[in-house]
N, C-alpha and C positions, 0 to 999 in steps of 0.2 A: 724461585727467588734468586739463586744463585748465578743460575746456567748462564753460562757466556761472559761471568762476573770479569775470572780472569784475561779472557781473551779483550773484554774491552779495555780495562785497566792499561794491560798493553799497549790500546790501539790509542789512546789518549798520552800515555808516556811517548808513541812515538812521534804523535801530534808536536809534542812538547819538545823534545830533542832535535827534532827534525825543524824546527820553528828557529831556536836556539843557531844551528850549525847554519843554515842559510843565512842569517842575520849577524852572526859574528864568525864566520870560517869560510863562506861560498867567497869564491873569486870568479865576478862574473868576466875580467878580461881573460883572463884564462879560459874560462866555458868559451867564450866568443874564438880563442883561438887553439881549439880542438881537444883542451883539460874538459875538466868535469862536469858537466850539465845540474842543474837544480834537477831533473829527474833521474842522475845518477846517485846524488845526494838522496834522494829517495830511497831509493831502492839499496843502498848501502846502511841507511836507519835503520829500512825494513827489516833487513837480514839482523840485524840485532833485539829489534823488539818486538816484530811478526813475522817470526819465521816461519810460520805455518801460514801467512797471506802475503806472499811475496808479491809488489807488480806485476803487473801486465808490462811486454816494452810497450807497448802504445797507449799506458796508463800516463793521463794528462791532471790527474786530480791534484797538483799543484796550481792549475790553472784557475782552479774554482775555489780552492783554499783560500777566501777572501777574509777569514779571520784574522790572517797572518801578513795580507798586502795590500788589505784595505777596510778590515774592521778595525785598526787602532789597536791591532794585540803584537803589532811587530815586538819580537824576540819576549813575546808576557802570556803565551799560549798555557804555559805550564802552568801559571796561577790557576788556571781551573782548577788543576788537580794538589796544587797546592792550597788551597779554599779549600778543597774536600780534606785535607790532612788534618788542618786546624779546625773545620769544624768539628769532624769525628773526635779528633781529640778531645777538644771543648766538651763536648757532650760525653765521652770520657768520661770526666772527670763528677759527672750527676750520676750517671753508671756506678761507679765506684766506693759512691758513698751508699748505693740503694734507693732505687725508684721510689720506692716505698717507704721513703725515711722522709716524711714530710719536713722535719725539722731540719734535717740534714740539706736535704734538698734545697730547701731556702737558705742555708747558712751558704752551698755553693753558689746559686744564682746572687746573692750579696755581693760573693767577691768577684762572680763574673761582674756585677755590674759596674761596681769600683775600681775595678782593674779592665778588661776590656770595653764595655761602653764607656766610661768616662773617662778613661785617656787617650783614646781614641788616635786622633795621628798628632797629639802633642807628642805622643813619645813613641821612639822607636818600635816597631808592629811585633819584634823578636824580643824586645825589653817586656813589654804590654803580656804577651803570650806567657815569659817566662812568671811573670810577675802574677798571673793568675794561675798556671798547673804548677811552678817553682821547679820547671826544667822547659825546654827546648821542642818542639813539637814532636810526634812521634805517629809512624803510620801504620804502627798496628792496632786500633780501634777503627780506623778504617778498614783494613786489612777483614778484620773480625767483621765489622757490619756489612759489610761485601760479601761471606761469608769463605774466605779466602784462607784463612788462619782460625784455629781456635780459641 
């Protein structure tokens, strides 16, 4: 259930970084006159968040990275993993009161439903979040159901 939990998490955080730095830091006239290529930019991510799967030099998978330069996720890669933050968390928060607290149970899904489904994007997504768990998201219930942390 676990195996390779952390190695992806990684591979997704460097998705995400590496999404972020080409779109607000790459200087593609510079690349053009002999500064730093979008595969340099790579492989410089890489060394921070898979250091254990460095590129290839003749690794092109920026090329096919169509998430990030033509599926509409320019510089917003990271929300995957930040969607998995808040909902770990979310569900968190049924965790905590006990599966098995029917009563409880429904008293949280009440205020999820008053506070995230029905404020939905009238109000700020970090007001809405705070306003259902009454802090700020948090990534260790992900962490934990990933099996990464205890």
């Amino acid at each position: 259930k676990t195996y390779g939990a952390g190695m992806m998490a990684c591979r997704q955080l460097l998705f995400g970084l590496l999404d972020m730095e080409l779109h607000s830091n790459f200087d593609a006239e510079a690349a053009e006159n002999g500064g730093e290529t979008i595969f340099d930019v790579h492989r410089r991510m890489a060394e921070k968040c898979t250091p254990y799967s460095q590129p290839l030099p003749e690794d092109r998978f920026l090329c096919t990275f169509s998430h990030i330069f033509a599926g509409g996720y320019s510089a917003g890669y990271y929300s995957y993993k930040w969607a998995e933050v808040m909902s770990a968390d979310a569900f968190g928060a049924f965790e905590e009161v006990g599966l098995e607290n029917e009563e409880k149970v429904q008293e949280v899904g009440r205020k999820f439903r008053d506070t995230v489904l029905s404020l939905g994007g009238g109000v700020d997504p970090m007001e809405v979040f705070k306003r259902f768990r009454g802090r700020e998201p948090s990534p260790e219930a992900l962490l934990r159901h990933n099996g990464l942390t205890e």
